[in-house]
C-alpha positions, 0 to 999 in steps of 0.5 A: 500500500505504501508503494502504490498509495499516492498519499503519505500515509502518517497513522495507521490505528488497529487492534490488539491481535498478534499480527499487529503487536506483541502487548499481552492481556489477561493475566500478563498485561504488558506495554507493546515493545514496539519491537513488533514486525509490524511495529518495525516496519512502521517505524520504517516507513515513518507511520505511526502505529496506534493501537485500538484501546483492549475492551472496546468494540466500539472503536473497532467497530468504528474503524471497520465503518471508516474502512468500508466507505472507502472501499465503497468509494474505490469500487464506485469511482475511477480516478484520473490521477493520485491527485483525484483519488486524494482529493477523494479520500481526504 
């Protein structure tokens, strides 16, 4: 996506699974490391990473909203340039 987006991307926000991070709850809660695969690519590519607060849906949920109107607006439009799908986007 990085390569192919024609926008900086500067935040990405996801949930708590392991593809994302390596904080821990139930019994052995930890801070996230930032020592994550995914964690270390971000900071590759400048990205920051937030992660979805544990226990509540309602931001996951909100986000999965967020990602499916825009994937609503890619399948219903044809861009001409970088410029219109950012203008678009934004």
């Amino acid at each position: 996506l990085q390569r192919a987006a024609p926008m900086k991307i500067t935040r990405v926000l996801t949930d708590n699974g392991k593809a994302f991070t390596d904080r821990l709850f139930g019994l052995r809660k930890r801070a996230a490391t930032g020592q994550h695969e995914f964690d270390l690519l971000c900071t590759d590519l400048g990205i920051e990473h937030r992660l979805a607060p544990p226990m509540r849906p309602q931001t996951n949920g909100m986000v999965e909203r967020f990602n499916g109107r825009i994937e609503d607006v890619l399948q219903s439009h044809r861009f001409h340039s970088g410029e219109d799908l950012e203008q678009t986007i934004l």
